[in-house]
Short mmCIF file of the C-alpha atoms (twelve columns), coordinates in Angstrom:
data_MODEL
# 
_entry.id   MODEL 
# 
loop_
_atom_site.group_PDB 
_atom_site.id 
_atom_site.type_symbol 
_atom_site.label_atom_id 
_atom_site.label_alt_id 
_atom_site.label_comp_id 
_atom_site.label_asym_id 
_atom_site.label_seq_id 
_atom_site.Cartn_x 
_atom_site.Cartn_y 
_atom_site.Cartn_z 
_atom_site.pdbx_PDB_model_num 
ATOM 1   C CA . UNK A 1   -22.791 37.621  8.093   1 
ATOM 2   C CA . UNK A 2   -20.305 35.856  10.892  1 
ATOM 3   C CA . UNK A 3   -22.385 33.038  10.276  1 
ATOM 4   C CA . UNK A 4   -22.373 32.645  6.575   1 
ATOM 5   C CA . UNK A 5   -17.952 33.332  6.644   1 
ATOM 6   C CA . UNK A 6   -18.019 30.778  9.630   1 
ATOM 7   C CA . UNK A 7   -19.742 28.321  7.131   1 
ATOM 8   C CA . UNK A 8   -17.890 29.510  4.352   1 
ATOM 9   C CA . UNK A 9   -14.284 28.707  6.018   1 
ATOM 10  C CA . UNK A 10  -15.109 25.328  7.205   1 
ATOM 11  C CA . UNK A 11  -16.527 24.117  4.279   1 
ATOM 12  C CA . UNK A 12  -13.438 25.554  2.403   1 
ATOM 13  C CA . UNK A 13  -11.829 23.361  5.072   1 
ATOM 14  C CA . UNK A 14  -13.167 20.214  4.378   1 
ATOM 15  C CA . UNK A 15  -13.369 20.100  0.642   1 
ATOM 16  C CA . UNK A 16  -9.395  20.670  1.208   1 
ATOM 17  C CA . UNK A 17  -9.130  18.115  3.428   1 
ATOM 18  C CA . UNK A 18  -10.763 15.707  1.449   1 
ATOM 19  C CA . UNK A 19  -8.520  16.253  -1.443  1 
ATOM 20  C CA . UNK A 20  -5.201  15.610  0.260   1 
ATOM 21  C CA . UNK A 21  -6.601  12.218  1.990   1 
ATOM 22  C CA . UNK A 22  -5.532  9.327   0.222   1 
ATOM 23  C CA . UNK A 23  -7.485  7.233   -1.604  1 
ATOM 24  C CA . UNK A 24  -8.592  3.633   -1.463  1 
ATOM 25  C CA . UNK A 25  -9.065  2.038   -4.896  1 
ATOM 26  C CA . UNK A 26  -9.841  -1.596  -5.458  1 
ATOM 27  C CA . UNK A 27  -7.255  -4.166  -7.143  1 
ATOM 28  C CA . UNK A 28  -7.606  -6.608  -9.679  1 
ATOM 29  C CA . UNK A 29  -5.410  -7.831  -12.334 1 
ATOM 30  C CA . UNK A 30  -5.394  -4.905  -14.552 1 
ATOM 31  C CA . UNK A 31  -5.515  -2.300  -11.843 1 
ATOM 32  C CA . UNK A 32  -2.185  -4.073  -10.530 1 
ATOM 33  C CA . UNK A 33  -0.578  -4.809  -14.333 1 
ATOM 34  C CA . UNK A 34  -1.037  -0.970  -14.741 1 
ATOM 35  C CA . UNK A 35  0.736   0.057   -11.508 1 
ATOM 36  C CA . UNK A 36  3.709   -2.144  -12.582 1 
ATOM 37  C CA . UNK A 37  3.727   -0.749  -15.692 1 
ATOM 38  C CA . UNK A 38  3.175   2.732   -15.286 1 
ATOM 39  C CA . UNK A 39  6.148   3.009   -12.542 1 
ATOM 40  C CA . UNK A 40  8.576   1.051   -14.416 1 
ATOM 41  C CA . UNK A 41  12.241  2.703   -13.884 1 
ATOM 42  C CA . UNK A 42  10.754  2.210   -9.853  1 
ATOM 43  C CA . UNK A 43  11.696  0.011   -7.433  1 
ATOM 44  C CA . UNK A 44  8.374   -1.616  -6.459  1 
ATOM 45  C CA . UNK A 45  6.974   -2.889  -2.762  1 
ATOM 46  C CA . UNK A 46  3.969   -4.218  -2.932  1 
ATOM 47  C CA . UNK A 47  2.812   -5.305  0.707   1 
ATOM 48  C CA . UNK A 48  -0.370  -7.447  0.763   1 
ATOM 49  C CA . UNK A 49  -2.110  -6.775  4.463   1 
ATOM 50  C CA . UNK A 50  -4.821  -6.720  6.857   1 
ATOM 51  C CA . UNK A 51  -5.894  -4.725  9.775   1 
ATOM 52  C CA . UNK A 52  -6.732  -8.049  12.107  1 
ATOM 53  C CA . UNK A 53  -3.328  -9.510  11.294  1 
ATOM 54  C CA . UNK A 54  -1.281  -8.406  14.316  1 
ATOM 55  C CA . UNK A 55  1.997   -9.243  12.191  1 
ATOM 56  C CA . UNK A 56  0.850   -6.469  9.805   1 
ATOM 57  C CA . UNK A 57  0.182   -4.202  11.896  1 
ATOM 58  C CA . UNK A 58  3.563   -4.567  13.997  1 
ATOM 59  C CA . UNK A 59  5.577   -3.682  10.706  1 
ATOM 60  C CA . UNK A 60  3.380   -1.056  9.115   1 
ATOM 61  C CA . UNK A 61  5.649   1.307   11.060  1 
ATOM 62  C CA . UNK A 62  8.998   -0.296  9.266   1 
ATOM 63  C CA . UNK A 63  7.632   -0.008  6.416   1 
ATOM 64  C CA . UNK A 64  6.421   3.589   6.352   1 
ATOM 65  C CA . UNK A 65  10.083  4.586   7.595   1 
ATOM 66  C CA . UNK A 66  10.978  2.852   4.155   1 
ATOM 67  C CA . UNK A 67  8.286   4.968   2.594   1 
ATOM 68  C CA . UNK A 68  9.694   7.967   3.959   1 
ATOM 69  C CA . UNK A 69  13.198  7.378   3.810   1 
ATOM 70  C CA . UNK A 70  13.061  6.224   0.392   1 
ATOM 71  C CA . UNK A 71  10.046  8.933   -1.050  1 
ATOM 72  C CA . UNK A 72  12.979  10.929  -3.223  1 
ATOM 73  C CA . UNK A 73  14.536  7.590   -4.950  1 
ATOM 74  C CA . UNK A 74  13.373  5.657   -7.556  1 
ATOM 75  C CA . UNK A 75  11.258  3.531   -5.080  1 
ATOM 76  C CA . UNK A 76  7.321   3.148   -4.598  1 
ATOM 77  C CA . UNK A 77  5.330   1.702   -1.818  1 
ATOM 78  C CA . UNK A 78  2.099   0.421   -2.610  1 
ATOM 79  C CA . UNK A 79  -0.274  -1.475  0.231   1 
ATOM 80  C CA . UNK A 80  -2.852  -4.052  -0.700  1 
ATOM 81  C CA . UNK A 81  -5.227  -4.574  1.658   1 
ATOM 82  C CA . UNK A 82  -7.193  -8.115  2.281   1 
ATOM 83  C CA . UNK A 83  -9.694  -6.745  4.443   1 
ATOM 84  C CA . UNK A 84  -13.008 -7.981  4.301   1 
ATOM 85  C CA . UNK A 85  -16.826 -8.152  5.330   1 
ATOM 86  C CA . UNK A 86  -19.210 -5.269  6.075   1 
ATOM 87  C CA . UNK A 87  -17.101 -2.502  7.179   1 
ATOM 88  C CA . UNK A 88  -13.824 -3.047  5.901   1 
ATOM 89  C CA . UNK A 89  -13.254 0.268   3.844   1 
ATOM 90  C CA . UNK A 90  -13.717 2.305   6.863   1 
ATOM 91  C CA . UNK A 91  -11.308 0.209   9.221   1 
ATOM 92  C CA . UNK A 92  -8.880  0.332   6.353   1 
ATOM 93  C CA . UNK A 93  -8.786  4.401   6.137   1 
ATOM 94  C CA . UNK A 94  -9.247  4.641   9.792   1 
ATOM 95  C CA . UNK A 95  -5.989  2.492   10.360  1 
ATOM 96  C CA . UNK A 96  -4.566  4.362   7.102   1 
ATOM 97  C CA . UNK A 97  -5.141  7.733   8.499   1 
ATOM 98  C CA . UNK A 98  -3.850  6.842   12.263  1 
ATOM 99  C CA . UNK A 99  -0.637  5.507   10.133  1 
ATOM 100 C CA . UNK A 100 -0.074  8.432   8.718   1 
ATOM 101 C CA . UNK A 101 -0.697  6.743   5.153   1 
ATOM 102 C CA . UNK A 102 -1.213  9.813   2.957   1 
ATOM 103 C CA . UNK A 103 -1.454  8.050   -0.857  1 
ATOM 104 C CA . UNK A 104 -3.319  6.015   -2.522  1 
ATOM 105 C CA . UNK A 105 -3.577  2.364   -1.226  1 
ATOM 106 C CA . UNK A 106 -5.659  -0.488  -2.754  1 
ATOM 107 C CA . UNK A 107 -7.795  -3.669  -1.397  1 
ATOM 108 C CA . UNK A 108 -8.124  -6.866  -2.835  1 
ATOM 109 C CA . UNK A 109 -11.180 -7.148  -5.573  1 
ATOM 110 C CA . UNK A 110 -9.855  -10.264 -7.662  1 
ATOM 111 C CA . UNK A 111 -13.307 -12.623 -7.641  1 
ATOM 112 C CA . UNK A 112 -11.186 -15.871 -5.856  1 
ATOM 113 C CA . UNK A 113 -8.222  -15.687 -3.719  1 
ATOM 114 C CA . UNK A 114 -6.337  -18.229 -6.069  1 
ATOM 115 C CA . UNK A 115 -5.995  -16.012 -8.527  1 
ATOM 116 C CA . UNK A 116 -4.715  -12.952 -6.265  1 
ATOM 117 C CA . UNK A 117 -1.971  -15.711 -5.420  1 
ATOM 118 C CA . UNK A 118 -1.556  -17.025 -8.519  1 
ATOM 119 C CA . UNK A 119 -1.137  -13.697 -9.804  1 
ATOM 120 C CA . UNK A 120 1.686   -12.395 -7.191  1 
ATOM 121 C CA . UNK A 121 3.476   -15.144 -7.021  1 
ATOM 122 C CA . UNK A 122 2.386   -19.055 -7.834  1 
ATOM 123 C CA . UNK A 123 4.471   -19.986 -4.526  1 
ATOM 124 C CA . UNK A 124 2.810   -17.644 -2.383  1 
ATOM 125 C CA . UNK A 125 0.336   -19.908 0.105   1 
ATOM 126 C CA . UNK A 126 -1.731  -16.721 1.089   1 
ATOM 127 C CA . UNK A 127 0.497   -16.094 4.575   1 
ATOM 128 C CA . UNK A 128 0.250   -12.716 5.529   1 
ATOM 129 C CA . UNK A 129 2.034   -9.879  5.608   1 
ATOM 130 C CA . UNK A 130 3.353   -10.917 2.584   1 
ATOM 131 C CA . UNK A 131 5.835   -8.005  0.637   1 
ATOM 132 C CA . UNK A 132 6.717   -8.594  -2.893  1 
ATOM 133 C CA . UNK A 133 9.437   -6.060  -4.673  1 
ATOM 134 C CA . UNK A 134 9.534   -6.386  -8.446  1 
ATOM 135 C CA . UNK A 135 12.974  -4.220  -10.275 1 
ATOM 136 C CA . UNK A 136 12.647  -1.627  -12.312 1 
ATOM 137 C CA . UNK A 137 11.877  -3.567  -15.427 1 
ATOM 138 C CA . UNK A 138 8.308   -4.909  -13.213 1 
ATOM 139 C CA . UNK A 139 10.227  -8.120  -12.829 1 
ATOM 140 C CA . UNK A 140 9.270   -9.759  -9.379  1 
ATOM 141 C CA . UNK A 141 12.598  -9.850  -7.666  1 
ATOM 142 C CA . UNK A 142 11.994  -11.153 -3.665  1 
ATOM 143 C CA . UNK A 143 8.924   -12.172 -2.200  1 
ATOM 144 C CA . UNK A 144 9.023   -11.970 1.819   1 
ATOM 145 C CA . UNK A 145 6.193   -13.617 3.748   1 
ATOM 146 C CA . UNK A 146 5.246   -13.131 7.358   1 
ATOM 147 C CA . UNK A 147 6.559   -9.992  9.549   1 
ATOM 148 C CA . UNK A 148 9.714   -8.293  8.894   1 
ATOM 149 C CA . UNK A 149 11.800  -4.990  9.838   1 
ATOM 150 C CA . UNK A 150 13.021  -1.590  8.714   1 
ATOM 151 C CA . UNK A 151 16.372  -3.534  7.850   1 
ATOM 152 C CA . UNK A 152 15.260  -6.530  5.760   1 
ATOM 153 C CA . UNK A 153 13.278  -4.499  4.168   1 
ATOM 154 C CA . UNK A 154 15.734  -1.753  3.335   1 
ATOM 155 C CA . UNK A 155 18.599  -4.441  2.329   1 
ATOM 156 C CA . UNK A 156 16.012  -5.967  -0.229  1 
ATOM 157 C CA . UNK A 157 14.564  -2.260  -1.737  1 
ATOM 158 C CA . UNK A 158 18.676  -1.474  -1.916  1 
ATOM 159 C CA . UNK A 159 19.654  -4.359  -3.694  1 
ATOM 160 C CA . UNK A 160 17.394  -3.287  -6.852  1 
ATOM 161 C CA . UNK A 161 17.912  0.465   -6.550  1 
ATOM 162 C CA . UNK A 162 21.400  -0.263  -7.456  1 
ATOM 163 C CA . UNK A 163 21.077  -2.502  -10.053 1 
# 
């Protein structure tokens, strides 16, 4: 009987767990037009990274304080990222998870890289990490390419929130 409760309460466990985790969805054109649309009256960040790009990495921190910070305002954070070959959905949640990343993020499933640049922004070369905040109308506003900090980030996301 200790046995079958034992097996009971970690099962429990883990189907819990599994629904809290976030979720990684892939992104094309529709999946993002819908995310700009459905959070219009939002202050969007979209932040377009990988886990082998050391400038990523060193402001996924910042930008998670922004995340946090900013969770209660009109603002959302949403990571794309351009991880690929054999394994890259598990090194994506692993890093997700040991970031503390607890909602959905997306990875890149357009068919060519042009078009995932022509489609953020037909200026952006491709550099990475490369954040792009569209107003609350889903206007693209700023686009900010290579590594930044809590501050540049925060001056940007405040400059829309008030307008």
């Amino acid at each position: 009987m200790k046995l079958i409760l034992a097996l009971f309460f970690t099962l429990t466990f883990a189907f819990q767990s599994a629904a809290n985790s976030q979720e990684l969805i892939p992104a094309d054109k529709t999946t993002l037009d819908k995310l700009i649309s459905e959070n219009k009256d939002k202050v969007l960040l979209f932040n377009y990274w990988a886990t082998w790009c050391k400038p990523c990495v060193d402001e996924f921190p910042d930008l998670m304080k922004l995340h946090k910070n900013y969770k209660d305002k009109d603002f959302k954070l949403i990571f794309v990222s351009l991880d690929f070959g054999e394994d890259f959905k598990d090194e994506i949640t692993t890093f997700l998870k040991e970031n503390g990343v607890d909602f959905d993020t997306y990875y890149n499933n357009f068919n060519k890289d042009e078009e995932l640049l022509n489609y953020v922004d037909k200026n952006w070369e491709g550099g990475i990490p490369g954040t792009f905040i569209y107003d609350k109308t889903g206007k693209l506003r700023k686009s900010m390419v290579g590594k930044h900090d809590y501050d540049e980030f925060k001056k940007e996301v405040d400059i829309y929130l008030k307008n």
